[in-house]
DRENVEX-924913 format. One record per residue (C-alpha): z, x, y; residue number from 1; chain. Coordinates in steps of 0.2 Angstrom, whole numbers. Example, Ala and Ser with C-alpha at 12.3 -4.5 7.8 and 13.67 -1.06 7.14 Angstrom:
REM DRENVEX-924913
((39 62 -22) 1 "A"),
((36 68 -5) 2 "A"),
REM end
This chain:
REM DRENVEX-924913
((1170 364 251) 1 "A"),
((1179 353 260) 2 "A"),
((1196 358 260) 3 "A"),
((1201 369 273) 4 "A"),
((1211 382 260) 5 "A"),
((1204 386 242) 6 "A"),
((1211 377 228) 7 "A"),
((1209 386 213) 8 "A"),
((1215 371 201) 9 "A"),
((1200 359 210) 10 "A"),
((1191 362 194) 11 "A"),
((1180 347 197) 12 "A"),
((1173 358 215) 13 "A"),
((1155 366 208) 14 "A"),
((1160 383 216) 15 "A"),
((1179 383 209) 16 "A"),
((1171 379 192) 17 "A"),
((1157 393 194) 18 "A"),
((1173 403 199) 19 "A"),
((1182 400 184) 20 "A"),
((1167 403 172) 21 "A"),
((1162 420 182) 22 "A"),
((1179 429 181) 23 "A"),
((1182 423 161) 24 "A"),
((1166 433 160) 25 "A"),
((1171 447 171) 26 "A"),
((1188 447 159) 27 "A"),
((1177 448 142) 28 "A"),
((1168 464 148) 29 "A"),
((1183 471 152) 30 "A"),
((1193 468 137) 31 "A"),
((1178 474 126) 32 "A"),
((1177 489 137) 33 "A"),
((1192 495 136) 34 "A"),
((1195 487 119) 35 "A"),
((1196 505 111) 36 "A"),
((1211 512 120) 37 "A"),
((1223 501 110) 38 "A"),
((1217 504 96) 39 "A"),
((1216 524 98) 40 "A"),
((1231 529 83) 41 "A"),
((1222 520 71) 42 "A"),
((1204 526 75) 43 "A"),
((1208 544 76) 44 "A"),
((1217 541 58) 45 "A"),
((1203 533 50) 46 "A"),
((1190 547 57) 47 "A"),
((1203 561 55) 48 "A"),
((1197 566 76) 49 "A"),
((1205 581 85) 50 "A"),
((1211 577 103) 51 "A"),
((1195 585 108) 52 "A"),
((1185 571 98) 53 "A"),
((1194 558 107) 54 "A"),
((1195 565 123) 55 "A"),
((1178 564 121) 56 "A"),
((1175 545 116) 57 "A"),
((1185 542 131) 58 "A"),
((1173 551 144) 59 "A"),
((1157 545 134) 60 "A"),
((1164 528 138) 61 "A"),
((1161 529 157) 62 "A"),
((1148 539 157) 63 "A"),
((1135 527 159) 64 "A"),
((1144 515 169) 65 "A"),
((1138 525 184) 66 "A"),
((1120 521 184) 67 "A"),
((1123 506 177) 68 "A"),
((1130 499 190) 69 "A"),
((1116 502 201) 70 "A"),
((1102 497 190) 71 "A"),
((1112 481 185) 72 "A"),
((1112 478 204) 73 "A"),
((1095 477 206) 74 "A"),
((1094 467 190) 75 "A"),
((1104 454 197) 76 "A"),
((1097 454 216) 77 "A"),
((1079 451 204) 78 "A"),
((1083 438 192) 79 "A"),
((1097 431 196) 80 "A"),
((1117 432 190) 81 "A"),
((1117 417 176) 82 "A"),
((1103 426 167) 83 "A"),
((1109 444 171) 84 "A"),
((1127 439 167) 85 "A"),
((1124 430 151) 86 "A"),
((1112 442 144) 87 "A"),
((1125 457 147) 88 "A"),
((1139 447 137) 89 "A"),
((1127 446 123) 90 "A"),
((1122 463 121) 91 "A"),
((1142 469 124) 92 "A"),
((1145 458 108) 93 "A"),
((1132 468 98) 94 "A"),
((1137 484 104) 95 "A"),
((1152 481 102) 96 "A"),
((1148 477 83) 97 "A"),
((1140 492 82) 98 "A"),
((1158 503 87) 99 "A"),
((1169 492 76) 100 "A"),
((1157 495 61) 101 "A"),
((1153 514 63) 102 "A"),
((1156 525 48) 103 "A"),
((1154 542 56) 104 "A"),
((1161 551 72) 105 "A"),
((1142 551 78) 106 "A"),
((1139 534 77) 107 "A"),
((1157 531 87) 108 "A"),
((1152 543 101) 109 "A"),
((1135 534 103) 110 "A"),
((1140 516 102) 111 "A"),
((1155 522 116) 112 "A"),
((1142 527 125) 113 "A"),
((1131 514 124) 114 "A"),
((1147 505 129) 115 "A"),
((1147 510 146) 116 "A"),
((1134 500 151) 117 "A"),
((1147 486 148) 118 "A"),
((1157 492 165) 119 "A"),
((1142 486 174) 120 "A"),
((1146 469 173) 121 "A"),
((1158 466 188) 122 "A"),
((1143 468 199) 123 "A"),
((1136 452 193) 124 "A"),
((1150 441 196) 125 "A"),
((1151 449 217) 126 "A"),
((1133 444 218) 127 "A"),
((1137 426 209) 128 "A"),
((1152 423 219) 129 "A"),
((1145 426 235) 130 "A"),
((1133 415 233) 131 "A"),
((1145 400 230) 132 "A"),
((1158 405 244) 133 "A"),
((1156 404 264) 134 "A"),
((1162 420 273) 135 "A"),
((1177 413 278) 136 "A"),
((1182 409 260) 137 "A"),
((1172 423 252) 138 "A"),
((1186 435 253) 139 "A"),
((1199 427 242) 140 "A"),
((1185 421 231) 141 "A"),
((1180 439 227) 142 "A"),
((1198 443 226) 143 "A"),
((1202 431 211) 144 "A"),
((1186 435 202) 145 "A"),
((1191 454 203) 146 "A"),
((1210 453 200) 147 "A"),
((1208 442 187) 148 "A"),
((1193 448 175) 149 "A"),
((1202 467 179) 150 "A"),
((1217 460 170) 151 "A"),
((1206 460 153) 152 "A"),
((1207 478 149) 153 "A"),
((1229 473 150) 154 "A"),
((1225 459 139) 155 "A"),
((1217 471 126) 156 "A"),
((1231 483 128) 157 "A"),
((1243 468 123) 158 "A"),
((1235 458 112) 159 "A"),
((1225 468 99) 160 "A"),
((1236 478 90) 161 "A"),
((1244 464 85) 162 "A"),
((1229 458 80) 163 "A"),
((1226 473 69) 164 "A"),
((1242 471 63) 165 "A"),
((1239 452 57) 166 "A"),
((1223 458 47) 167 "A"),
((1235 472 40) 168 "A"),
((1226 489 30) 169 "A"),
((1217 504 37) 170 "A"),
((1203 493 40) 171 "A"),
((1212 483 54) 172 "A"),
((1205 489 69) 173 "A"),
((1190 486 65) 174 "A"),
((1192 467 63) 175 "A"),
((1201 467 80) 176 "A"),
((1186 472 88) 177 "A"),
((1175 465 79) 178 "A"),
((1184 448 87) 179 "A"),
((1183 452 103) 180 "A"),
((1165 455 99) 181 "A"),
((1162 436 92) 182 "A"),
((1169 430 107) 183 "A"),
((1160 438 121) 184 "A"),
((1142 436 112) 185 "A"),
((1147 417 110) 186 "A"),
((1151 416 128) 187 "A"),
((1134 424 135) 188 "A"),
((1128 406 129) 189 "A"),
((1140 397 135) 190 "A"),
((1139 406 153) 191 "A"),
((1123 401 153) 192 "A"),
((1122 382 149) 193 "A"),
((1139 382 159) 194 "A"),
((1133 390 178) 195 "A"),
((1118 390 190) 196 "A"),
((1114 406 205) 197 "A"),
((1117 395 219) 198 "A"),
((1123 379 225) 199 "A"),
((1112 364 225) 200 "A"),
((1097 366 241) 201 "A"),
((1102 384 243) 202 "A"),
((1090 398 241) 203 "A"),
((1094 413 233) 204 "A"),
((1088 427 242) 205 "A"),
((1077 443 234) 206 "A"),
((1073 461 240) 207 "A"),
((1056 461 246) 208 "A"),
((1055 476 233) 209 "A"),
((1063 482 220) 210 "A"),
((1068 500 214) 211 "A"),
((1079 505 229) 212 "A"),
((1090 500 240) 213 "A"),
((1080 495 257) 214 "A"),
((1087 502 274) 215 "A"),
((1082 496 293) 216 "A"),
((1080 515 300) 217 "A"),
((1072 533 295) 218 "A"),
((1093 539 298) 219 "A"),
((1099 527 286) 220 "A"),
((1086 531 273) 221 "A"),
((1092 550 276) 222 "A"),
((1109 544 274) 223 "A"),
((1105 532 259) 224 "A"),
((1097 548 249) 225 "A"),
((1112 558 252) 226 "A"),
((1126 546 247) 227 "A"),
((1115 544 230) 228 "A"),
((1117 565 227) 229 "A"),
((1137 562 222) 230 "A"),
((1133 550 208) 231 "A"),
((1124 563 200) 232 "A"),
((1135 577 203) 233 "A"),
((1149 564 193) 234 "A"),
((1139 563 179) 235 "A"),
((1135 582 179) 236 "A"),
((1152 585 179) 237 "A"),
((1156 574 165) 238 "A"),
((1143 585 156) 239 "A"),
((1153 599 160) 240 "A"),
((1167 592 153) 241 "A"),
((1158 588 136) 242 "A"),
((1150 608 137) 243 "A"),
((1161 621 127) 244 "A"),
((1168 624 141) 245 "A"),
((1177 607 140) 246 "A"),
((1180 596 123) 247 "A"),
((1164 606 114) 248 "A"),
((1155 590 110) 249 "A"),
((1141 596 117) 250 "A"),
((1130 613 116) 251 "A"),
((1128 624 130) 252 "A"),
((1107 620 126) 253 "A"),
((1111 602 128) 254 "A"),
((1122 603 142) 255 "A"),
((1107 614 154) 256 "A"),
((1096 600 149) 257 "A"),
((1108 586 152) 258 "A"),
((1108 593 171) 259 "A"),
((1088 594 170) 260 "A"),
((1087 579 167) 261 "A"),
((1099 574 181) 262 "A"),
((1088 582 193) 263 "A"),
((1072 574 185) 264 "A"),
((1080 556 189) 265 "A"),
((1086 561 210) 266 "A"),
((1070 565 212) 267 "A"),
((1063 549 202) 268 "A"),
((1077 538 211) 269 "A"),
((1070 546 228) 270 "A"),
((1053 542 225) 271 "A"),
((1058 524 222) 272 "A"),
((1068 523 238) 273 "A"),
((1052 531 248) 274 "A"),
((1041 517 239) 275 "A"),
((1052 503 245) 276 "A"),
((1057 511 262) 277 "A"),
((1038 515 265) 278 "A"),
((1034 502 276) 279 "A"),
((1049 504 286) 280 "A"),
((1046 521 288) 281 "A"),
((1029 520 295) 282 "A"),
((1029 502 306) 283 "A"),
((1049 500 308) 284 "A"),
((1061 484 307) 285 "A"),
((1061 468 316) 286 "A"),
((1079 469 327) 287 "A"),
((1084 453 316) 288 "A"),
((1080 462 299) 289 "A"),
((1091 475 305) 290 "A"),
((1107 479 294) 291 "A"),
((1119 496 297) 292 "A"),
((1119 507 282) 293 "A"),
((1135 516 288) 294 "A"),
((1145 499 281) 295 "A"),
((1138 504 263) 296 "A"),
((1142 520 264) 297 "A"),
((1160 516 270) 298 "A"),
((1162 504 258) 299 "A"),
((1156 517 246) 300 "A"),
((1170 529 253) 301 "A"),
((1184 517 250) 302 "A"),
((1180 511 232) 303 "A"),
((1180 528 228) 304 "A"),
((1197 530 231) 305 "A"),
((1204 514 228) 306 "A"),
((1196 509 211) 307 "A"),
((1194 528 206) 308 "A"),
((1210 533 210) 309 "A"),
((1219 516 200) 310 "A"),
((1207 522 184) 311 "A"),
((1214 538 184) 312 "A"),
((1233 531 188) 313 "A"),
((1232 521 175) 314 "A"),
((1226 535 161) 315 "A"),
((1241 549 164) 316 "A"),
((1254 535 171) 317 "A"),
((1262 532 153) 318 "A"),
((1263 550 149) 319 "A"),
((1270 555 167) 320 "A"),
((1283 543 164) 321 "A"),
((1288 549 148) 322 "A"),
((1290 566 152) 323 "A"),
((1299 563 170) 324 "A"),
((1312 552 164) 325 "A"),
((1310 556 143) 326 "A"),
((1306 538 138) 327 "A"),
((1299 534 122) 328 "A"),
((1280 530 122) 329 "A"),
((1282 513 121) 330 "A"),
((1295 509 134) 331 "A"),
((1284 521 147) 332 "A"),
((1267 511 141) 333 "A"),
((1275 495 145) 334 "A"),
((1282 501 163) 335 "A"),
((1266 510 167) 336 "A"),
((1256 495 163) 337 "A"),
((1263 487 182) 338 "A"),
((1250 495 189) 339 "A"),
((1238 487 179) 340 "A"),
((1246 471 181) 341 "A"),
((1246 470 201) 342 "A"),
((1227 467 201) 343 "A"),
((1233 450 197) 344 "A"),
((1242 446 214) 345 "A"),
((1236 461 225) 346 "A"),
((1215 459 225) 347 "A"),
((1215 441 227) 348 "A"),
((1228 445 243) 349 "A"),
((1217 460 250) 350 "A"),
((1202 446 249) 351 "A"),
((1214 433 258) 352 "A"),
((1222 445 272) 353 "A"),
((1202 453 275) 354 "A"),
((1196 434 276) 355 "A"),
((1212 428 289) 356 "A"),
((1215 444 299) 357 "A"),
((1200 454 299) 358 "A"),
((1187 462 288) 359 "A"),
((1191 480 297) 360 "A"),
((1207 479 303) 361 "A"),
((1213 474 283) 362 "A"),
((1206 488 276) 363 "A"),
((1215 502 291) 364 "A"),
((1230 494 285) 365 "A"),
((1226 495 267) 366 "A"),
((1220 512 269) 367 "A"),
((1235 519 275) 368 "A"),
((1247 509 264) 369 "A"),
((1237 517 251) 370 "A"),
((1239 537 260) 371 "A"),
((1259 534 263) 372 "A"),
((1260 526 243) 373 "A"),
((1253 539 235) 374 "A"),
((1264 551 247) 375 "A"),
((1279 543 242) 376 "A"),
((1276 545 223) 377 "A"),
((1269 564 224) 378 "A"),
((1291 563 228) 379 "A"),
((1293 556 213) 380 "A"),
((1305 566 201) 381 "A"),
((1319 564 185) 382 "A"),
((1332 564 198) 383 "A"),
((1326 548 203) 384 "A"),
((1333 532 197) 385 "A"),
((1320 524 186) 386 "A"),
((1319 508 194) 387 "A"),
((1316 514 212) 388 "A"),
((1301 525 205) 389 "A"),
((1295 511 196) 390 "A"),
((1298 501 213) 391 "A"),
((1286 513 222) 392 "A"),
((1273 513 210) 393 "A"),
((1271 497 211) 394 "A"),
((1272 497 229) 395 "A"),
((1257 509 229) 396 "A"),
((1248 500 217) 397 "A"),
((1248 484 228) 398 "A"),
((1240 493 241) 399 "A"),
((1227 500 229) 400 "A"),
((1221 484 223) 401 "A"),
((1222 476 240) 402 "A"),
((1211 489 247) 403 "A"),
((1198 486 233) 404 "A"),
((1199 468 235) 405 "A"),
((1197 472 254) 406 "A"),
((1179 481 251) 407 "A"),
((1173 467 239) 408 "A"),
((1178 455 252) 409 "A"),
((1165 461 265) 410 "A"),
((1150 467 251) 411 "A"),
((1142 451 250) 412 "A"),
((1142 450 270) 413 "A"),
((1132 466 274) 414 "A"),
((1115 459 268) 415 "A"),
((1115 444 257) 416 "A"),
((1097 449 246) 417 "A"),
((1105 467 243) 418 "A"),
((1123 460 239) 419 "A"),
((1119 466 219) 420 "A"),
((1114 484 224) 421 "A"),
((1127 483 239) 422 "A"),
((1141 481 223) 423 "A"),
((1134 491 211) 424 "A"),
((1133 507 223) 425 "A"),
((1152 502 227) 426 "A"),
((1156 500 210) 427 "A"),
((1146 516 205) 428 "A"),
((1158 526 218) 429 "A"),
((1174 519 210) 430 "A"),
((1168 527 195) 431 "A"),
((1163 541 203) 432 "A"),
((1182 544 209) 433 "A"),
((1189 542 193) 434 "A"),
((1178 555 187) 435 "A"),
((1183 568 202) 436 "A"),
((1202 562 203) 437 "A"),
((1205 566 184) 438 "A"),
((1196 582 185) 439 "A"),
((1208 587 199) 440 "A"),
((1221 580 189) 441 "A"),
((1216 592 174) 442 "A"),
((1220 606 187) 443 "A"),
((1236 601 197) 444 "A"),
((1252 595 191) 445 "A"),
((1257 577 196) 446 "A"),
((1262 580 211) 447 "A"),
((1249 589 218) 448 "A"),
((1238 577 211) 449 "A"),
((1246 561 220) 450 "A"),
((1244 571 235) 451 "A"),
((1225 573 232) 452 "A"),
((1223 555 231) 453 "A"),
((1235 552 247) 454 "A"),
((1224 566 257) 455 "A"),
((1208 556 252) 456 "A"),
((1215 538 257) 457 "A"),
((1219 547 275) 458 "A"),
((1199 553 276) 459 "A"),
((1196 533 270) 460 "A"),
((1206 529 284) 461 "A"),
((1197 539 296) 462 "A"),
((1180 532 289) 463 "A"),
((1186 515 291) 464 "A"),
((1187 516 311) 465 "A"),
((1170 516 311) 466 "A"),
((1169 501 300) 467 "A"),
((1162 486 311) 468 "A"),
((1164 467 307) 469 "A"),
((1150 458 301) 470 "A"),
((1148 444 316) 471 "A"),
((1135 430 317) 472 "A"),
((1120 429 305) 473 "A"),
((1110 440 294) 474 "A"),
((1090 434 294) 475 "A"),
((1084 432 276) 476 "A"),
((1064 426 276) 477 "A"),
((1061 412 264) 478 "A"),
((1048 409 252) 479 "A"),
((1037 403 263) 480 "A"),
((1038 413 276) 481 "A"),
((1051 406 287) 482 "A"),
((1069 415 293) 483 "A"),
((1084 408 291) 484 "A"),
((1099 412 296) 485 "A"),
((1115 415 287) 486 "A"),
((1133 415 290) 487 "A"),
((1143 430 292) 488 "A"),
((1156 427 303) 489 "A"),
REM end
């Protein structure tokens, strides 16, 4: 690009146009992820489900977003974004036939699991972006492609019950979805006539192996097995929740081997990283090779509580409105939904302010924006006047979705070859922290749960001190055996 800024409109640009197809795919998962939530009154009706039952759908839903996230990383870092990308927006469209056509509560709660694989795909589109943008511009790239392809699950919210309502019966819903799920099939086609991985003469980078995340030192491969452990203790505790001592989907038998299994696949994971990181361990790595694990890590950190704390916000925001300030459940929906509709504005900002001023002094500033927020709405009470604790939340929620747009900004600049498996532990983590937050928050009352969130964004903050800014090149050794040098600064 030419320009010194980044025109958005410059349709004609080859990145700008990769840019738009990549977020409109980013969008598509999203609202065929979250496609269900809308739709919730006239699911339970047609199934006849208890709470419990859809409590349940809810937690299956993200369930395997988790490891998806890492294993579509690889995938990416392997074959490549246009492939990995389109071939996820076809396979959403068939599952997400599969939930709009179910006939019994089994075949929900598998296809909603299934479902979760969808969540994955935002770690394509980092990989694909970052490939397209130079580091100076990456930031606000990133920040569009987040913000923008978040907004989808909003858009579902807004547009399909009207929808159901135009297709009219007890059968409604299921024509909504099933709409949503023409769409995205059609565009996993169309993404891949419509985009290429990299810009003309550029290379696109590969791990050397694949299976695990490669590290430059026997500490950071330590370090690497230990920030895998809370990813499976996430998912364990979702099993928990689904024991009888939660919702009761699952039997107690089921639940002991859920966590066998768990154990099974650390220690299948860990084998993987030790083949990859075998090598390394024995002979060392070349100075120029050399990338700092602690960045993941901290990157890891901050997603949790940015993106993991805005996905539990989002699910008790409409109900903690209602009871505060006794609105009906449409008006505290619709004023709730801000939150949700920041990601719009804030994300692309956090990528703009980490790209002018600084990929580690941005996210200190967003970090503690994010602390005093949440502390500011942990104060939140009926004797408020509406509008100022709407004010706040949205105040917070700027902060949140900066901060997120702020780690996405510096992903692809740790090591270009590992960005897919750099985003995809990230992203893991921010589902990670929407599994711990709303489990605190099933505890606590409001307030104390605010609180929570602001004592983790001050432990973020702290982490981020140590957070260094990436400065001249990354080696990356070519097909032929040659380095070169890549951009970081």
């Amino acid at each position: 690009m030419s320009n010194d800024k980044l025109n958005i409109l410059a349709v004609k640009d080859p990145s700008i146009r990769t840019l738009h197809f990549t977020w409109v795919a980013f969008f598509l998962t999203f609202l065929v992820w979250f496609n269900h939530a809308p739709m919730g009154a006239a699911i339970t009706e047609t199934f006849d489900l208890s709470k419990a039952q859809w409590k349940a759908l809810l937690l299956l839903n993200v369930a395997l977003t988790i490891p998806a996230r890492i294993i579509i990383g690889m995938l990416v870092d392997k074959f490549g974004p246009r492939v990995t990308y389109s071939i996820l927006l076809v396979t959403s469209g068939l599952l997400c036939s599969f939930f709009a056509l179910a006939q019994t509560y089994e075949q929900l709660a598998l296809a909603r699991f299934l479902m979760g694989f969808i969540g994955a795909g935002f770690v394509i589109g980092i990989r694909m972006v970052g490939e397209w943008f130079p580091a100076k511009k990456v930031g606000l790239a990133e920040g569009i492609y987040g913000g923008w392809g978040n907004f989808g699950s909003a858009a579902a919210a807004f547009t399909l019950p009207t929808l159901a309502l135009i297709f009219g019966g007890e059968e409604g819903w299921r024509y909504s979805l099933l709409i949503t799920a023409a769409i995205v099939f059609i565009y996993g086609f169309i993404y891949y006539r419509s985009v290429r991985d990299t810009p003309k003469g550029s290379t696109y980078f590969k791990p050397k192996k694949t299976g695990g995340l490669e590290v430059s030192t026997k500490r950071d491969f330590i370090f690497l097995l230990v920030m895998t452990i809370p990813m499976y203790l996430a998912l364990a505790l979702l099993a928990w929740k689904l024991s009888p001592s939660g919702v009761a989907l699952l039997s107690q038998g089921a639940v002991y081997s859920i966590y066998a299994i768990l154990v099974a696949l650390y220690a299948f994971q860990t084998s993987q990283i030790y083949r990859v990181n075998k090598d390394m361990l024995k002979n060392g790595t070349p100075e120029m090779f050399h990338y700092k694990f602690k960045q993941v890590a901290i990157l890891d950190i901050n997603y949790f509580v940015t993106f993991g704390s805005e996905l539990a916000v989002v699910s008790m925001l409409p109900m903690f409105f209602m009871e505060t300030f006794s609105l009906s459940p449409v008006t505290a929906g619709l004023m709730a939904s801000g939150f949700a509709f920041m990601n719009l504005l804030a994300r692309p900002a956090g990528g703009l302010i980490s790209d002018k001023f600084g990929r580690r002094k941005s996210m200190l500033v967003f970090m503690l924006g994010l602390a005093a927020g949440y502390m500011v709405m942990s104060q939140i009470s009926g004797t408020w006047p509406f509008a100022i604790a709407v004010l706040a939340t949205m105040c917070c929620s700027f902060f949140v979705q900066s901060g997120e747009g702020a780690v996405f900004a510096m992903v692809p600049l740790v090591q270009r070859r590992m960005t897919g498996q750099i985003a995809g532990m990230a992203g893991a983590y921010g589902n990670v922290g929407a599994v711990v937050f709303l489990t605190v928050y099933s505890f606590v009352d409001a307030s104390t749960f605010f609180m929570v969130i602001a004592g983790s964004s001050v432990i973020s903050f702290a982490a981020s001190m140590f957070l260094e800014e990436p400065a001249g090149h990354t080696a990356e050794v070519m097909d032929d055996g040659t380095v070169e040098l890549i951009d970081v600064a």
